[in-house]
C-alpha positions, -999 to +999 in steps of 0.1 A: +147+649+731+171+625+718+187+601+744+218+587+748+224+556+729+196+552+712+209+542+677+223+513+687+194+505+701+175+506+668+205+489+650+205+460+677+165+455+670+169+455+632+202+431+631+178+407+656+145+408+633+173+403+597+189+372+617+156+356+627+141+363+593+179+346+574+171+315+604+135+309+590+144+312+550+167+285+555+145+265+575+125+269+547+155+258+519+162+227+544+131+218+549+124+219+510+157+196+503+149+173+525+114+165+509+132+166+476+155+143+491+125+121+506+101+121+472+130+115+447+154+090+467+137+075+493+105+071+480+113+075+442+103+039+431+070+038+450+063+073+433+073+062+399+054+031+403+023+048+411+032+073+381+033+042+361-003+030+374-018+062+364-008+059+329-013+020+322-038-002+330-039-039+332-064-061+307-068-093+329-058-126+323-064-151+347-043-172+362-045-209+356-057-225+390-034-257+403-041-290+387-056-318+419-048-349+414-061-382+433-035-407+455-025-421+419-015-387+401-048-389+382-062-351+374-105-347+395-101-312+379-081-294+355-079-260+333-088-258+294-082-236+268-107-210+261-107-185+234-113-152+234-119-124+210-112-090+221-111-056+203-084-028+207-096+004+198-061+022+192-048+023+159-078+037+139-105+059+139-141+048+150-153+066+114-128+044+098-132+007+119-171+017+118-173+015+072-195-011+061-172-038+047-155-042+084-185-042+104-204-069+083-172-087+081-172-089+119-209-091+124-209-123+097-187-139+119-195-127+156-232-112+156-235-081+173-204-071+178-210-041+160-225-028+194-196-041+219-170-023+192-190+012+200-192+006+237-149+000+230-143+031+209-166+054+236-146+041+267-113+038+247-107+008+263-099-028+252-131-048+254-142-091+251-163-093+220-171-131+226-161-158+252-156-197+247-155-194+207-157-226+189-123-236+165-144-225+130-151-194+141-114-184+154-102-201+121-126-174+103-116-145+121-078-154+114-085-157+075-100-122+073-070-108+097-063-078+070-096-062+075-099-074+111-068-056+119-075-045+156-092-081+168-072-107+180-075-139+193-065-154+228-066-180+246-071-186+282-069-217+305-101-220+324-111-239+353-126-281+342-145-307+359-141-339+341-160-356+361-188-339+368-205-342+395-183-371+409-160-357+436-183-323+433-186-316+475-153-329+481-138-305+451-161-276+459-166-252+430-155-212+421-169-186+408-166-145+413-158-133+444-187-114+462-186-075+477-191-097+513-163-118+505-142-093+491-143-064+525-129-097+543-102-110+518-089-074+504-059-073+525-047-111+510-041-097+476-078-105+466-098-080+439-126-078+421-140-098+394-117-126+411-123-159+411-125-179+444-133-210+458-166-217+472-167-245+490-144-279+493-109-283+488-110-250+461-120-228+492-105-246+521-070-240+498-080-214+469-043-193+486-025-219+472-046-232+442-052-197+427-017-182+411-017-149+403-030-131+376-011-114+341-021-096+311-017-068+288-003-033+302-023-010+279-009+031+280-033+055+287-039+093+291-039+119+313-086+110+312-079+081+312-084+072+275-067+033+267-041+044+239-017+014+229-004-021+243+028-020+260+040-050+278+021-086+285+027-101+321+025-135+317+001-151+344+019-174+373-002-207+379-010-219+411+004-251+432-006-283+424-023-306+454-020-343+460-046-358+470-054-390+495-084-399+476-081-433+449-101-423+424-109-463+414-125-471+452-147-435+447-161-446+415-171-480+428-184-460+454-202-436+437-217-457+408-232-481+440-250-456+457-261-439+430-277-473+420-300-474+454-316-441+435-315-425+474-291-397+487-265-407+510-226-406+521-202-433+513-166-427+531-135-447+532-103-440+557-065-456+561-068-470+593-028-468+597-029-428+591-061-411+583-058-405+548-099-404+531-095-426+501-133-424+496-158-394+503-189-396+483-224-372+490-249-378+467-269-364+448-240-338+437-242-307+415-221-298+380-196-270+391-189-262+353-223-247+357-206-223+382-178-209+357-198-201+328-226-188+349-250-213+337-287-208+344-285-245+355-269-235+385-295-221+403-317-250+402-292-263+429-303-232+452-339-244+455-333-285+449-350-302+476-324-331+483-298-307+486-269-314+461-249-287+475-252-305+511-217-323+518-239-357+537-198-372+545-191-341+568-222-321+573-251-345+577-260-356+609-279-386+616-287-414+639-264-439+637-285-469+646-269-502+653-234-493+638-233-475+675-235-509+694-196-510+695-194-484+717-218-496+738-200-530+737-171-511+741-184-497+776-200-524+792-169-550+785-138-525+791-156-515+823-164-550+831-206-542+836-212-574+817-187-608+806-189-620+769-204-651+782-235-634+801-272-643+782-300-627+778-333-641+763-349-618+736-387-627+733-388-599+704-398-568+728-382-559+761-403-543+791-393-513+808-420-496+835-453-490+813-432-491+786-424-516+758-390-513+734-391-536+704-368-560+687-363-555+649-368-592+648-403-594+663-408-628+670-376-628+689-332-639+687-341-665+721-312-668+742-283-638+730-248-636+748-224-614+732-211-630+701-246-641+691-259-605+699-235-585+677-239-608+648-277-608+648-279-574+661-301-581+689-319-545+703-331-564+734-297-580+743-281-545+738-315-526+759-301-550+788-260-544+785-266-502+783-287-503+813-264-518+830-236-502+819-249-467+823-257-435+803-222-423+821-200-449+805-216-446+773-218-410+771-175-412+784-167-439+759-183-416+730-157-388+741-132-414+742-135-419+705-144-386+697-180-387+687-198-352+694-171-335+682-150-325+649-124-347+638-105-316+618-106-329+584-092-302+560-128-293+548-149-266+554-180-267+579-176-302+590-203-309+616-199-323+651-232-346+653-248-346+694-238-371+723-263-364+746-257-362+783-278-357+815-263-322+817-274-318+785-311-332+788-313-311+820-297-277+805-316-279+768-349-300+773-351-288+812-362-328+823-344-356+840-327-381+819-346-414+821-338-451+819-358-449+782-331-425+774-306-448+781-322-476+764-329-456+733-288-445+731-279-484+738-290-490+705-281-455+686-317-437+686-330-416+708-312-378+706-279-394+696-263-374+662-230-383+643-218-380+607-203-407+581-169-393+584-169-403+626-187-435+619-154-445+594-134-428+620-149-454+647-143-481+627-108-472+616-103-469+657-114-505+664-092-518+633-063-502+646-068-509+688-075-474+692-050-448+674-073-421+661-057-403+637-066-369+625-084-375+591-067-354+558-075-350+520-045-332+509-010-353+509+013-329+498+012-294+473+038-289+448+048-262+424+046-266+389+081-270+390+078-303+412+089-283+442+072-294+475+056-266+489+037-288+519+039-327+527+014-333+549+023-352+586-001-375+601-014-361+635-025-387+665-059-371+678-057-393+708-053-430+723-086-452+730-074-473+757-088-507+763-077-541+770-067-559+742-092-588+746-117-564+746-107-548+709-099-591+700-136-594+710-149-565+693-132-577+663-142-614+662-180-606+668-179-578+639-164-600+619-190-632+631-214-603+615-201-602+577-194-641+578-226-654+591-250-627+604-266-592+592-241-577+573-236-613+550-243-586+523-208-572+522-189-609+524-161-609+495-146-642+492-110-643+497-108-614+524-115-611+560-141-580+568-155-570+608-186-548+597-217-539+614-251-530+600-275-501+615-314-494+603-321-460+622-354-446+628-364-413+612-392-390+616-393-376+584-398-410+564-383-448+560-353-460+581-320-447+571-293-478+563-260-480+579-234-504+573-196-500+583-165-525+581-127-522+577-110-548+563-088-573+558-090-576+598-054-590+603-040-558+585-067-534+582-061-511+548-097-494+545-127-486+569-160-476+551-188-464+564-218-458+544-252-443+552-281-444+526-306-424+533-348-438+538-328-468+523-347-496+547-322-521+563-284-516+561-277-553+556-297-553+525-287-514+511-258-509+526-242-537+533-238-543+493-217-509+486-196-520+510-187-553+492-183-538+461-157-515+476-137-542+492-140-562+462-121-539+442-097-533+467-089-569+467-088-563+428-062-536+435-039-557+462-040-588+436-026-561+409+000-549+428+011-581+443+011-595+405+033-562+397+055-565+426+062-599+416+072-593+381+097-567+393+112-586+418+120-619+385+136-588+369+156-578+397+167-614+400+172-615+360+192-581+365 
């Protein structure tokens, strides 16, 4: 039965199915232009470049790394030429390179080569048949250049330490990056086989020291076969850094305590801005030894006095005397003792049960403050910290930031310890005692700091209390002499006392250079406050301390300088600190003479 209708019925289904099916193939056409569209216009160059990738490869050249200069535009560390012999495998066969005459030709000049060139021809790739070659042998290689056809000669500039181990923990050192490193620096641009910096300023500012990398774009196949050189990128150096540090003071410096024949830290500071002029930790390594990968670097792994150890910033020790300024600081600001107030010193002071010597053990007599500074009296300063209190002394350390980091553009400075009541209480679970307060009068007892805050403290007190943020880097310039960063000194904070308080501070420090302990660091012809500190230790003899800044009317340098188990700081310490000033006096009388002379030509003119 056939009913009414019914063929348009079927004609009405078909035309719906044909439309839906004409809908989807040009969907299909749309959706195909538009990806064409997308891969060839808007994403064409990152396509081509990755096209490019594939079929090139990149034989490394390193970067030069920035050139760091001291205060003076003096070079601590440079780069150097170092040539290289490498080995393209592209124009010949390795039946043909591998005849007789060419191999023994080669292997006169670079033994065993012979094996590197197989390992070049069975990876098809470019490969370093020797490092750091010596001028006769590059001059031999060029003569036989006809049969040597596919070796060249290169140079690259490599990383130099001039100086050694002078400036070695302030510099730091680099060497290849390592699969640790590398998972945390990947997304700044970093690969592998880079070099880095590992400690010092080359880590703290390896993003601007490190430049970035050229070479030679070598073609290669579809397997990845290395088939001819098509382009050299020339390497980009890195920025240039200034830096605060006088290379003249660091070498008196350094050649002083290396003299005592003990470790120690010798640092220097601008008391009018911060600026480190000197920062010296001895003993100190080689980092050539690094670059090369010189077996003698791992004897600094296992070295017992720690010549990878950065003593200015990392070391922590009891500061000894030097500390009695802040406990002078305390009890006169706060007005728990006048400078006028005695107190008799029979060589040993009583407390309880217990007895607290005087390093001079038959005894200073009668001590008021003057006389107590300069001779460094322990029992006149056991008597002034109990009366001024752990409190005071423990605020008056915050005050000038001991216990803390200061911020100097180093890595892993160290805060040293103020201890506290809360702190006995919390990390020895025990009362704080009057012993305890008679042990920090004096800088012993649980008391920590490091060289860098001593010369901090002593920059304070020349300057009536501005402490500035200390800095290495001044400013980092392109090779093109384009500043890039001038640093801007930064105010940490304000020590606020009364200024015949920082008058009396500065007259009995300077009582102690003229007449008293520290007569070891007297120069004549210039005006020094200083301090001297012998500070107990467990592990051995005393460790010496000796700090000054100087010339006290206008103070240009604070010093502090710690020699470790050196004995007494008047007699070890005391002496660098001389030599120092000494040649900074040398300096001033050079510059006035030079100043001088250009003013008579300015007149002449």
């Amino acid at each position: 039965m056939v009913w009414e209708g019914e063929s348009n019925l079927i004609q009405e289904r078909f035309q719906s199915k044909l439309n839906r099916t004409l809908i989807i193939i040009i969907a299909i056409y749309v959706l195909i232009i538009l990806r064409f569209f997308y891969f060839q216009l808007i994403k064409g160059t990152y396509y081509y470049r990755i096209s490019e990738q594939n079929s090139t490869q990149l034989f490394l050249e390193r970067a030069p790394r920035g050139i760091i200069y001291d205060c003076n535009n003096i070079s601590l560390c440079q780069n150097k030429p170092v040539t290289l012999v490498l080995f393209y495998p592209f124009s010949r066969k390795k039946s043909e390179y591998l005849k007789v005459e060419t191999i023994e030709t080669i292997e006169a000049i670079l033994p065993n080569a012979k094996n590197k060139i197989i390992e070049g021809f069975n990876a098809y790739k470019v490969v370093c048949l020797e490092q750091n070659v010596e001028r006769n042998i590059m001059f031999r290689i060029l003569e036989q250049k006809n049969k040597l056809k596919d070796i060249s000669v290169v140079t690259e500039m490599r990383r130099y330490y001039p100086y050694n181990e002078m400036f070695s923990n302030m510099l730091g050192y680099i060497s290849e990056i390592s699969p640790s490193e590398l998972d945390n620096m990947v997304d700044y641009g970093y690969k592998q086989g880079d070099l880095i910096g590992k400690n010092g300023i080359e880590k703290k500012y390896d993003e601007y020291l490190r430049g970035t990398d050229g070479g030679w774009v070598i073609e290669s196949d579809v397997i990845g076969r290395q088939l001819s050189i098509s382009d050299r990128i020339e390497p980009e150096p890195g920025n240039n850094l200034q830096l605060t540090i006088d290379i003249e003071l660091q070498k008196v410096a350094e050649e002083a305590l290396k003299k005592t024949g003990c470790p120690g830290a010798v640092v220097g500071i601008d008391p009018s801005n911060g600026a480190i002029r000197i920062l010296v930790s001895q003993p100190g390594f080689n980092p050539n030894h690094f670059i090369d990968n010189s077996p003698e670097r791992l004897k600094y792994l296992t070295d017992k006095t720690l010549p990878m150890f950065n003593r200015a910033i990392q070391g922590e020790y009891a500061p000894g005397s030097v500390f009695k300024i802040v406990t002078s600081a305390a009890a006169l600001n706060e007005n728990k003792i006048k400078k006028e107030d005695e107190y008799y010193c029979p060589g040993y002071f009583t407390l309880g049960r217990k007895t607290f010597g005087c390093w001079e053990k038959k005894g200073h007599k009668k001590m008021d403050f003057f006389s107590g500074v300069k001779n460094s009296c322990d029992v006149y300063f056991y008597n002034i910290g109990l009366k001024t209190g752990v409190d005071d002394i423990s605020n008056y350390c915050k005050m000038f930031h001991l216990g803390e980091r200061l911020g100097i553009d180093l890595p892993s400075e160290k805060t040293g310890l103020i201890p506290t009541k809360e702190w006995r209480k919390k990390r020895l679970k025990d009362q704080w005692s009057l012993g305890d307060t008679v042990n920090i009068s004096i800088g012993q007892g649980y008391l920590d700091v490091t060289p860098l805050q001593i010369a901090s403290l002593f920059a304070t007190v020349a300057n009536k209390g501005r402490i500035w943020k200390p800095y290495l880097v001044e400013k980092i310039f392109s090779n093109e002499g384009n500043v890039i960063y001038q640093h801007n000194i930064e105010k940490i904070s304000n020590v606020e006392l009364r200024n015949d308080v920082w008058e009396d501070i500065t007259k009995a420090l300077k009582e102690v250079v003229d007449n008293g302990t520290g007569h070891g660091a007297y120069v004549k012809g210039i005006s020094l406050a200083g301090k001297t500190g012998t500070a107990e230790n467990p592990r051995g003899q005393t460790h010496a301390w000796f700090a000054a800044f100087g010339i006290t009317e206008k103070p240009k340098l604070a010093v502090a300088v710690l020699v470790e188990h050196g004995g007494k700081g008047g007699s070890i310490a005391a002496p660098i600190a001389g030599r120092i000033f000494q040649k900074m006096k040398e300096k001033t009388q050079v510059n006035n003479t030079i100043l001088q002379e250009i003013k008579k030509e300015e007149i002449k003119n």
